[in-house]
VOVEXNU-107698 format. One record per residue (C-alpha): residue number from 0; residue in three letters; chain; x, y, z. Coordinates in steps of 0.25 Angstrom, whole numbers, plus 2048, in hexadecimal, padded with zeros to 3 digits. Example, Ala and Ser with C-alpha at 12.3 -4.5 7.8 and 13.67 -1.06 7.14 Angstrom:
// residues 2
+------+------+-------+-----+-----+-----+
: resi : resn : chain :   u :   v :   w :
+------+------+-------+-----+-----+-----+
:    0 :  ala :     A : 831 : 7EE : 81F :
:    1 :  ser :     A : 837 : 7FC : 81D :
+------+------+-------+-----+-----+-----+
//
This chain:
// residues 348
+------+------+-------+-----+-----+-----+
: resi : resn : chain :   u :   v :   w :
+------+------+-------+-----+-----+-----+
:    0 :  unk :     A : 53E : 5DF : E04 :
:    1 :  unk :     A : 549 : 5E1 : E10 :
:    2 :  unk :     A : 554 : 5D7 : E11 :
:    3 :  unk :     A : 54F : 5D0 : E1C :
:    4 :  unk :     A : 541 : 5CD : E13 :
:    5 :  unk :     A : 54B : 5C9 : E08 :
:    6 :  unk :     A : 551 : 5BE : E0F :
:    7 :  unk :     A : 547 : 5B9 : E16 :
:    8 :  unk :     A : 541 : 5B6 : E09 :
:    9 :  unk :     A : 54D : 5B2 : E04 :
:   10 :  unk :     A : 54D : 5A8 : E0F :
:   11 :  unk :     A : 540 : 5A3 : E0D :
:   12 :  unk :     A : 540 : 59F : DFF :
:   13 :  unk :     A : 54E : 598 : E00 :
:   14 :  unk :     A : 546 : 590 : E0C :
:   15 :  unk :     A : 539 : 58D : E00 :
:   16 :  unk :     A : 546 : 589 : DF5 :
:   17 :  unk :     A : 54D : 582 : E00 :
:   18 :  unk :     A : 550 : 574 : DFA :
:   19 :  unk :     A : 54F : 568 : E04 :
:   20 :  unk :     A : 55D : 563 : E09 :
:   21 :  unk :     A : 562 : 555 : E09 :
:   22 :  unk :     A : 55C : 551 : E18 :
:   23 :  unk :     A : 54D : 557 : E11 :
:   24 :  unk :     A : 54D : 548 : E0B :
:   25 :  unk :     A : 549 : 53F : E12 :
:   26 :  unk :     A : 54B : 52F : E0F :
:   27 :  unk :     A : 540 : 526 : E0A :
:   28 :  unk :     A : 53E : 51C : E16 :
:   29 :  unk :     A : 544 : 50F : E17 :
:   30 :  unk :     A : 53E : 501 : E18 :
:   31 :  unk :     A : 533 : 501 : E23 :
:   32 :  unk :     A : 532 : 511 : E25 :
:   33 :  unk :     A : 53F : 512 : E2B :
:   34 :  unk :     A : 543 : 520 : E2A :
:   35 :  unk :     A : 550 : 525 : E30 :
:   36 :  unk :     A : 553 : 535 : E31 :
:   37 :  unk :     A : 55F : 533 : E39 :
:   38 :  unk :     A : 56A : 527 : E35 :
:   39 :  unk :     A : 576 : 526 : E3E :
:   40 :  unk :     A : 57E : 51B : E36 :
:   41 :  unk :     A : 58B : 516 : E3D :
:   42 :  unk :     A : 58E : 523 : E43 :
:   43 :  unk :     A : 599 : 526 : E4D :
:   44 :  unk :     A : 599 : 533 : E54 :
:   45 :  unk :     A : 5A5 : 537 : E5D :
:   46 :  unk :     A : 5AE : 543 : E62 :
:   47 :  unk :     A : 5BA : 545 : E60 :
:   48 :  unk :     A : 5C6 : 54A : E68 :
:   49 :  unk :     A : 5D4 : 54C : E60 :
:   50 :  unk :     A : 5D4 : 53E : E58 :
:   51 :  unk :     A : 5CB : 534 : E62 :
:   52 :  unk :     A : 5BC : 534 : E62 :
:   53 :  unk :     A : 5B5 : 532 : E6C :
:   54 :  unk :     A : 5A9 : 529 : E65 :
:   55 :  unk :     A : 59B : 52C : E6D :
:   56 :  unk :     A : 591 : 526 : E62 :
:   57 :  unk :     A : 595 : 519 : E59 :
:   58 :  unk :     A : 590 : 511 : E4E :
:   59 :  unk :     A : 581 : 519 : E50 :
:   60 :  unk :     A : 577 : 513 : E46 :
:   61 :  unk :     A : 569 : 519 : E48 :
:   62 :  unk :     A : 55D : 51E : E42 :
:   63 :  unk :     A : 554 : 527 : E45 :
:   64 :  unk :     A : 546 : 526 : E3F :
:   65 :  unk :     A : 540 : 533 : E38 :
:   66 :  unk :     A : 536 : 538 : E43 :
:   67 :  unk :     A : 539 : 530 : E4E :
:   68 :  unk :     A : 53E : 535 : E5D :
:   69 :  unk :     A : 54A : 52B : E5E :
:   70 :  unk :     A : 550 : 52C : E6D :
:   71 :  unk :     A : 55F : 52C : E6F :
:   72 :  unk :     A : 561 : 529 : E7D :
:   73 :  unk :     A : 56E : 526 : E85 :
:   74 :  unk :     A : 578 : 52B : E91 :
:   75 :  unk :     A : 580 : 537 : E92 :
:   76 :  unk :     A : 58B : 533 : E88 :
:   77 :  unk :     A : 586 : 529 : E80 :
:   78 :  unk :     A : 585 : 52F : E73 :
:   79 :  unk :     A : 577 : 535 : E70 :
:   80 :  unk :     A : 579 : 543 : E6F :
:   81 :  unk :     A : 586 : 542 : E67 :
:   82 :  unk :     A : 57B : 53A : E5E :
:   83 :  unk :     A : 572 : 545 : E5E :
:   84 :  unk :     A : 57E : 550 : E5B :
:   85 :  unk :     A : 583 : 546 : E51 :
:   86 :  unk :     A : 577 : 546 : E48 :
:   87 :  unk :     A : 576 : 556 : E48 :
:   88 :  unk :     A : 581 : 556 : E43 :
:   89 :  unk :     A : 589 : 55C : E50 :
:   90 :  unk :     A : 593 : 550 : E53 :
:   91 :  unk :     A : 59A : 54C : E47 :
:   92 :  unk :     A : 597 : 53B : E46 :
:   93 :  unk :     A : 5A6 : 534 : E43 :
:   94 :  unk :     A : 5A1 : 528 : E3A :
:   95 :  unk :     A : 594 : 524 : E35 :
:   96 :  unk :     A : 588 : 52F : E2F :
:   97 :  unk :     A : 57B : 533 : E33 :
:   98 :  unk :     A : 571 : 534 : E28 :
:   99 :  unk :     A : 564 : 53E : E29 :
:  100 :  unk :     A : 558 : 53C : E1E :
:  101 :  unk :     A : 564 : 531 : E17 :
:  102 :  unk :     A : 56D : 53D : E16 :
:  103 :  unk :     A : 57B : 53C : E1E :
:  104 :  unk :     A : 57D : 549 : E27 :
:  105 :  unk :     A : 58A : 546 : E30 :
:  106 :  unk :     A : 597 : 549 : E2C :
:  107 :  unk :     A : 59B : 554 : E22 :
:  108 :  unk :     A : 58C : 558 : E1A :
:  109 :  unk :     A : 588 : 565 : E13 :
:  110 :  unk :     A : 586 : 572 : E18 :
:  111 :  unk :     A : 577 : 572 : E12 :
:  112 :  unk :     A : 574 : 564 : E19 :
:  113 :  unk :     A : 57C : 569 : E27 :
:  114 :  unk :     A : 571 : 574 : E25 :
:  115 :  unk :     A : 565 : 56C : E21 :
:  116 :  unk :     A : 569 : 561 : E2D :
:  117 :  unk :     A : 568 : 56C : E38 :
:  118 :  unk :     A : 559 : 571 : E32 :
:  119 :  unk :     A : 554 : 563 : E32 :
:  120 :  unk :     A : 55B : 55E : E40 :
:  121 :  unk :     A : 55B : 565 : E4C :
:  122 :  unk :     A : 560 : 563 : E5B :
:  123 :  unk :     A : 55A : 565 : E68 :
:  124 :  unk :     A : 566 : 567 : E73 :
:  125 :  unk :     A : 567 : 560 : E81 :
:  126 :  unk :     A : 569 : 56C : E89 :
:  127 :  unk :     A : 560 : 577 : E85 :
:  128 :  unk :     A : 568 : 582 : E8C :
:  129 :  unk :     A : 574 : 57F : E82 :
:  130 :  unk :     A : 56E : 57E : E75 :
:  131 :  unk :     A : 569 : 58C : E75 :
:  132 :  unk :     A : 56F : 59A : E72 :
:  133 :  unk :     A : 56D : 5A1 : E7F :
:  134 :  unk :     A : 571 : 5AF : E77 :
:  135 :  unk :     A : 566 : 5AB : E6F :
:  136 :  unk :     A : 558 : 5AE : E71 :
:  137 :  unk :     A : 54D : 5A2 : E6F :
:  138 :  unk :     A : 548 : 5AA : E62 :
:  139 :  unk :     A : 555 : 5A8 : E5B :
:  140 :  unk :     A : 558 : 59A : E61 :
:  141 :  unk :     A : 54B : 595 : E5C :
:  142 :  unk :     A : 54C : 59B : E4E :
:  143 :  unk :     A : 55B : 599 : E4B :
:  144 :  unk :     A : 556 : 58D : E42 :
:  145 :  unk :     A : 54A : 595 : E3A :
:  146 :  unk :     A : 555 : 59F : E38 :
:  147 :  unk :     A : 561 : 593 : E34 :
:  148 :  unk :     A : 558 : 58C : E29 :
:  149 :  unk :     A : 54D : 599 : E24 :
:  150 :  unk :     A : 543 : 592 : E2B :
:  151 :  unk :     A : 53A : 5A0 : E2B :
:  152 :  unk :     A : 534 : 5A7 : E21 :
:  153 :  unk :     A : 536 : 5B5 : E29 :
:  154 :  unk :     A : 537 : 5BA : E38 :
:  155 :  unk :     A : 529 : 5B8 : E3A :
:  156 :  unk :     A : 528 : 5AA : E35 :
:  157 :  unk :     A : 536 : 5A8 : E3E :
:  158 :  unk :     A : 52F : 5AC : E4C :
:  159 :  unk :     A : 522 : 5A6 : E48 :
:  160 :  unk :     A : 528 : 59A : E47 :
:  161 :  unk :     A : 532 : 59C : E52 :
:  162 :  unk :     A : 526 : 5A0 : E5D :
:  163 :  unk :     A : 520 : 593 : E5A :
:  164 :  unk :     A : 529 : 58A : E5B :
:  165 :  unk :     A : 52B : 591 : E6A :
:  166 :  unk :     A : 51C : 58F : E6D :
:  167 :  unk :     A : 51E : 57F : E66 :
:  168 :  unk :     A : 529 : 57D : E72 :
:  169 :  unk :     A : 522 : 583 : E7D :
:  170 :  unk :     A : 527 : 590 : E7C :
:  171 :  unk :     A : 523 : 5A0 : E7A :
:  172 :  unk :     A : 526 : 5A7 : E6F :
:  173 :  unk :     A : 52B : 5B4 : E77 :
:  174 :  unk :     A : 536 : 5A8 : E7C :
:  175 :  unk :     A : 53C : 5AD : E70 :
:  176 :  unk :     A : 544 : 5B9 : E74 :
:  177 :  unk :     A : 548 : 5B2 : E81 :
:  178 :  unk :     A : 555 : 5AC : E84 :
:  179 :  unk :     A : 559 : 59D : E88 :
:  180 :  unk :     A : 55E : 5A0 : E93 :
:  181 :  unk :     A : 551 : 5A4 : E98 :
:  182 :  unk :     A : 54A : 598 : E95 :
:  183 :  unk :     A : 549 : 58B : E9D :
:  184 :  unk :     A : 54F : 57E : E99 :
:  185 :  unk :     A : 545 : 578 : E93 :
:  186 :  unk :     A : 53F : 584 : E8F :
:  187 :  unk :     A : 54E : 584 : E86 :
:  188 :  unk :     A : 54D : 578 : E7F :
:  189 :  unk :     A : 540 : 57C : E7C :
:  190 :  unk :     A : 547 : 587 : E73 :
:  191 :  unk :     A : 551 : 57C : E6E :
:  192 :  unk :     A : 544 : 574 : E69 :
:  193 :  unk :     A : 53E : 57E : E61 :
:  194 :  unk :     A : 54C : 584 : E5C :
:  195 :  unk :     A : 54C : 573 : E56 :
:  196 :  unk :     A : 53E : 573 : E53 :
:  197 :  unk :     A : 53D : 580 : E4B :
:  198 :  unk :     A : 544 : 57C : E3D :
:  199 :  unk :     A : 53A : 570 : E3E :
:  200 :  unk :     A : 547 : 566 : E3F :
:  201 :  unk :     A : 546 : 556 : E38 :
:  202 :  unk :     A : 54E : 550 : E43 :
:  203 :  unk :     A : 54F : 555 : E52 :
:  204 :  unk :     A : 55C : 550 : E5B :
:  205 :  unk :     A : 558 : 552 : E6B :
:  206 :  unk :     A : 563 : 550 : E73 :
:  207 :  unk :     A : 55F : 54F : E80 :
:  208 :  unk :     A : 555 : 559 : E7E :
:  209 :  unk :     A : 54D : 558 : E8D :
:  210 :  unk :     A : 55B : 555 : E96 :
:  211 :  unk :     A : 55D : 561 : E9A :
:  212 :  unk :     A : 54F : 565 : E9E :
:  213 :  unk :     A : 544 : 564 : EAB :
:  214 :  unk :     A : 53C : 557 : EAA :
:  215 :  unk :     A : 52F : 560 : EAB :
:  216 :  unk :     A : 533 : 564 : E9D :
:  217 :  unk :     A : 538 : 559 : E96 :
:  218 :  unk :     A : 52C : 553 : E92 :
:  219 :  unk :     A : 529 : 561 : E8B :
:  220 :  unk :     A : 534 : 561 : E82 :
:  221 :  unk :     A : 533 : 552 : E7F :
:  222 :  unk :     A : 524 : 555 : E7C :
:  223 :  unk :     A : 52B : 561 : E73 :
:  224 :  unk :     A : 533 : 558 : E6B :
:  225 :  unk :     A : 528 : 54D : E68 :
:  226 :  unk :     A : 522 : 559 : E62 :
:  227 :  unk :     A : 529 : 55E : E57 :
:  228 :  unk :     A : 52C : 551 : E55 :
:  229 :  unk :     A : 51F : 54D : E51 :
:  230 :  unk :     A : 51D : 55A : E4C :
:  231 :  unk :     A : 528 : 55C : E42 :
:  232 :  unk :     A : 528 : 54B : E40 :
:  233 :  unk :     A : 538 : 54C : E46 :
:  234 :  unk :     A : 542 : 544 : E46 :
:  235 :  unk :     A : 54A : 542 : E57 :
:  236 :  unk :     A : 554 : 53D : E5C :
:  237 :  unk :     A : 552 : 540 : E6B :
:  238 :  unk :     A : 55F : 53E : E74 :
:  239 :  unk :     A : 55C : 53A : E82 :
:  240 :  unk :     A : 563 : 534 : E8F :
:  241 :  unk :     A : 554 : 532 : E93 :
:  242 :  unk :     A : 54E : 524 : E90 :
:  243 :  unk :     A : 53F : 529 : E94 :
:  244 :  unk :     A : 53F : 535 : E8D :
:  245 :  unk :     A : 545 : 52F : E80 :
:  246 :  unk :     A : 539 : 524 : E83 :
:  247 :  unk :     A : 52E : 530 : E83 :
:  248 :  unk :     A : 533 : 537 : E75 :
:  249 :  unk :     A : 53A : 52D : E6D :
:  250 :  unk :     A : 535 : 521 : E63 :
:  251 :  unk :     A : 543 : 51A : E62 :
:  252 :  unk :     A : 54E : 51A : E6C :
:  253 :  unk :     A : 55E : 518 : E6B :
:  254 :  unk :     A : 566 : 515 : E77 :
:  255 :  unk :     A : 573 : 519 : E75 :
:  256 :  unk :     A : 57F : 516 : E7E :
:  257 :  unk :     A : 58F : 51A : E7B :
:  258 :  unk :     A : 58C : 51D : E6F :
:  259 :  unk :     A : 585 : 511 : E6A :
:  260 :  unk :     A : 575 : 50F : E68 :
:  261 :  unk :     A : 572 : 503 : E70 :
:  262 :  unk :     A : 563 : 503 : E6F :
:  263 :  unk :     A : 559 : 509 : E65 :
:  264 :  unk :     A : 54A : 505 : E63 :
:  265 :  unk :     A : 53D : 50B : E67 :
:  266 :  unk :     A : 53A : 514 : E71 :
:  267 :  unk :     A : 52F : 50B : E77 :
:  268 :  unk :     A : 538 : 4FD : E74 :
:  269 :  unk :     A : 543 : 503 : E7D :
:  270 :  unk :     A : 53D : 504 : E88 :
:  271 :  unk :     A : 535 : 4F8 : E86 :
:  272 :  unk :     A : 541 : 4EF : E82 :
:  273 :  unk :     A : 54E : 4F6 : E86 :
:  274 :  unk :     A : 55B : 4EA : E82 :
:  275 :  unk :     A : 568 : 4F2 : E84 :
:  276 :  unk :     A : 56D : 4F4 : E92 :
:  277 :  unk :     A : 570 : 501 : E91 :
:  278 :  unk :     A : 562 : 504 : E8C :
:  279 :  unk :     A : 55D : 4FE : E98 :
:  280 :  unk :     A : 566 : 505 : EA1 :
:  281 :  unk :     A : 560 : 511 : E9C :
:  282 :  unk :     A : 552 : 50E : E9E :
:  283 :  unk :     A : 555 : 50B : EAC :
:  284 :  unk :     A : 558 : 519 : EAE :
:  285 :  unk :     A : 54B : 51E : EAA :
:  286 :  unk :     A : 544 : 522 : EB6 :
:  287 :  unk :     A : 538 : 51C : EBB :
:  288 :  unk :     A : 52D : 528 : EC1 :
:  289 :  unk :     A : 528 : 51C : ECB :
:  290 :  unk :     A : 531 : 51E : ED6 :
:  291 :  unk :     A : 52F : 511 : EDC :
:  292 :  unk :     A : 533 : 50A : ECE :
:  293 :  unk :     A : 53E : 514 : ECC :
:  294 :  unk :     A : 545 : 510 : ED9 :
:  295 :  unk :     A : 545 : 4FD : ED5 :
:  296 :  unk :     A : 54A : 503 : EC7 :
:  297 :  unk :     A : 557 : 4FC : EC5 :
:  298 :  unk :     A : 560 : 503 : EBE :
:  299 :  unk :     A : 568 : 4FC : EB2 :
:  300 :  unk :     A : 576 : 500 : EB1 :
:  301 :  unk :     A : 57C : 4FF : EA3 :
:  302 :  unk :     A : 58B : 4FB : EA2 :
:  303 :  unk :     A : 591 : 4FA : E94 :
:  304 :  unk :     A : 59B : 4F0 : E97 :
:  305 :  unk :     A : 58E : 4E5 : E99 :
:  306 :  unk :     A : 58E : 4E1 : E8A :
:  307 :  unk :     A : 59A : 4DB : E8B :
:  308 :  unk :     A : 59D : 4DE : E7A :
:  309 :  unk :     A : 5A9 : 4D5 : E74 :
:  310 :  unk :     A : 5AF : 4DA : E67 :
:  311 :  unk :     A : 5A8 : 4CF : E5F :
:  312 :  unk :     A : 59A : 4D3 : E64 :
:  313 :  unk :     A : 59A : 4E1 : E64 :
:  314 :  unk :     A : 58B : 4E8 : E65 :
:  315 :  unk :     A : 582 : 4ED : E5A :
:  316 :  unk :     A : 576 : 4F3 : E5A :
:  317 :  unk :     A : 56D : 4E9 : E55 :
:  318 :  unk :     A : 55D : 4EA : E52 :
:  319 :  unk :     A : 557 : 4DE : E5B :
:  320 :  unk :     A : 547 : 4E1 : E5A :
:  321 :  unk :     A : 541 : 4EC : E4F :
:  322 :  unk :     A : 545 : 4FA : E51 :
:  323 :  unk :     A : 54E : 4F6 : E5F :
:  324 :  unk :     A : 55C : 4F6 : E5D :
:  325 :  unk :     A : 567 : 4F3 : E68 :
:  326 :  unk :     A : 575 : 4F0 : E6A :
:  327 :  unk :     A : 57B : 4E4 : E6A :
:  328 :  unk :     A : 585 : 4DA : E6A :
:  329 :  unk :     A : 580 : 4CB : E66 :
:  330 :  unk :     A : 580 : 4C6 : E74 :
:  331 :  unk :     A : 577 : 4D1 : E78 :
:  332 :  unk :     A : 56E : 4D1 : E6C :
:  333 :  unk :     A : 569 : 4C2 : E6D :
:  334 :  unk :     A : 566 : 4C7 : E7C :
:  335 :  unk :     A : 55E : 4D4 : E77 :
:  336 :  unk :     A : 557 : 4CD : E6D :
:  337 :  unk :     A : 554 : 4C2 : E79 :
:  338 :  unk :     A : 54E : 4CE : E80 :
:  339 :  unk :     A : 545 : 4D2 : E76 :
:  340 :  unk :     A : 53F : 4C3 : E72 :
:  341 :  unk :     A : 53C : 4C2 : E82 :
:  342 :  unk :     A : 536 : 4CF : E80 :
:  343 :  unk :     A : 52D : 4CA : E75 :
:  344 :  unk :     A : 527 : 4BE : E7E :
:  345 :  unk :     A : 534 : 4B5 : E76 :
:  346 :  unk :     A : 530 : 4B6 : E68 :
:  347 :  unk :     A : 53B : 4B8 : E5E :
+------+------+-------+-----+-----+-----+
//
């Protein structure tokens, strides 16, 4: 027996001996099948420069459901991303904890649970250009997590399984020895999707995963991920600036602004009852394909200073029907759930 042959098996029977890790355990469902993967509980994420931090994200406290596609959606600088980097553990949080499977995984944690994390959370990038090693060919891109975690019993098994997942998004298997820089844009994030997809990750974070390509092909890519979603029985939390495209992938969306989530509910709901203002500025900007509609579209302009907060009734976020959150100061409240009874035909 070589050497080679000696630690491939070597390999291959710590992978059999391998004992789950602490994320492997997941939490017995609370009261009505509620079943949180992800908690953000109190968390404040900021950067800082010398002693002052700059706060992007405050007080977040959200859920995301085990198996669900829950749309983050926003404008530039309004915190989504810095959410998404955050919970993969790439912007440290300030206060609060983020729980995965019950288990806390921000702040200072373990060197086996840093490890274990990355295998069971994965990251598709905005700019598929950026996110790949152009000294790299797509073979080694691709298989950089099979090689990370022994996911392979031998060579053989690592290109099998390496050629598939090429042909599962849409691209050859003698892409392999190419170069990204030959590719096309989509044809990249492509690359970026089987790189995530190929150690069969828990818990997916998109960020922005279709901004940076043609429209002719966004539709692929969304297709792409709805996939191994379902195949894999993923968890997502997709980032977007896009209401329509968060409408067609997601079953809840948050709308976050400066930092706070202002409106969280069902994907059909939001659409079909939008109560903030800045939810409903946002919707106005979704185009229309008629033209002659799109032309009488008013266009609602969202300006902060409209709430008028005083220190004594400061906004929450506050659950006004089953599954719809929203924030809120009293005054605004009584009027949302007003909006909601007239919505019902008046019943309380």
């Amino acid at each position: 027996m070589n050497k080679l042959d000696h630690q491939l098996n070597t390999l291959e029977k710590e992978v059999k001996t391998k004992k789950p890790g602490l994320l492997s355990h997941v939490p017995k469902p609370r009261e009505g099948g509620y079943d949180p993967v992800v908690e953000f509980k109190n968390v404040q994420i900021g950067y800082k420069r010398g002693n002052v931090e700059r706060v992007i994200v405050r007080d977040l406290n959200l859920d995301i459901i085990r198996g669900e596609i829950f749309g983050l959606v926003g404008e530039s600088g309004s915190g989504k991303t810095t959410v998404g980097r955050a919970l993969i553990r790439v912007v440290p949080i300030s206060k609060g904890e983020v729980l995965y499977n019950g288990v806390r995984i921000s702040g200072k944690i373990s060197r086996a649970l840093s490890r274990e994390l990355k295998q069971k959370m994965q990251m598709i990038f905005q700019d598929p250009s950026a996110s790949l090693n152009d000294r790299a060919n797509v073979d080694y891109i691709v298989s950089e997590g099979l090689r990370a975690f022994h996911m392979y019993k031998n060579e053989e098994d690592r290109l099998e399984t390496v050629e598939e997942m090429m042909r599962r998004v849409g691209l050859r298997p003698e892409h392999l020895k190419r170069y990204p820089h030959e590719f096309s844009g989509g044809q990249r994030q492509r690359i970026g999707i089987a790189r995530s997809m190929i150690i069969r990750p828990e818990f997916i974070v998109a960020d922005e995963p279709i901004s940076a390509l043609d429209v002719s092909i966004r539709a692929q890519v969304l297709n792409l991920i709805k996939e191994f979603q379902k195949e894999l029985n993923m968890t997502v939390l997709f980032i977007a600036h896009d209401l329509s495209v968060v409408k067609y992938i997601s079953d809840r969306i948050g709308v976050i602004y400066n930092g706070n989530i202002v409106e969280l509910t069902s994907a059909e709901r939001l659409f079909e009852m939008p109560l903030h203002p800045y939810t409903k500025s946002l919707l106005s900007a979704v185009p229309i394909p008629d033209p002659r509609v799109e032309s009488k579209k008013k266009i609602v302009v969202y300006h902060p200073q409209m709430h008028q907060y005083t220190s004594d009734d400061m906004p929450a976020l506050y659950e006004i029907e089953p599954g719809h959150f929203v924030r809120a100061n009293q005054k605004e409240l009584k009027e949302y759930k007003e909006v909601i009874k007239k919505a019902q035909g008046g019943k309380a």
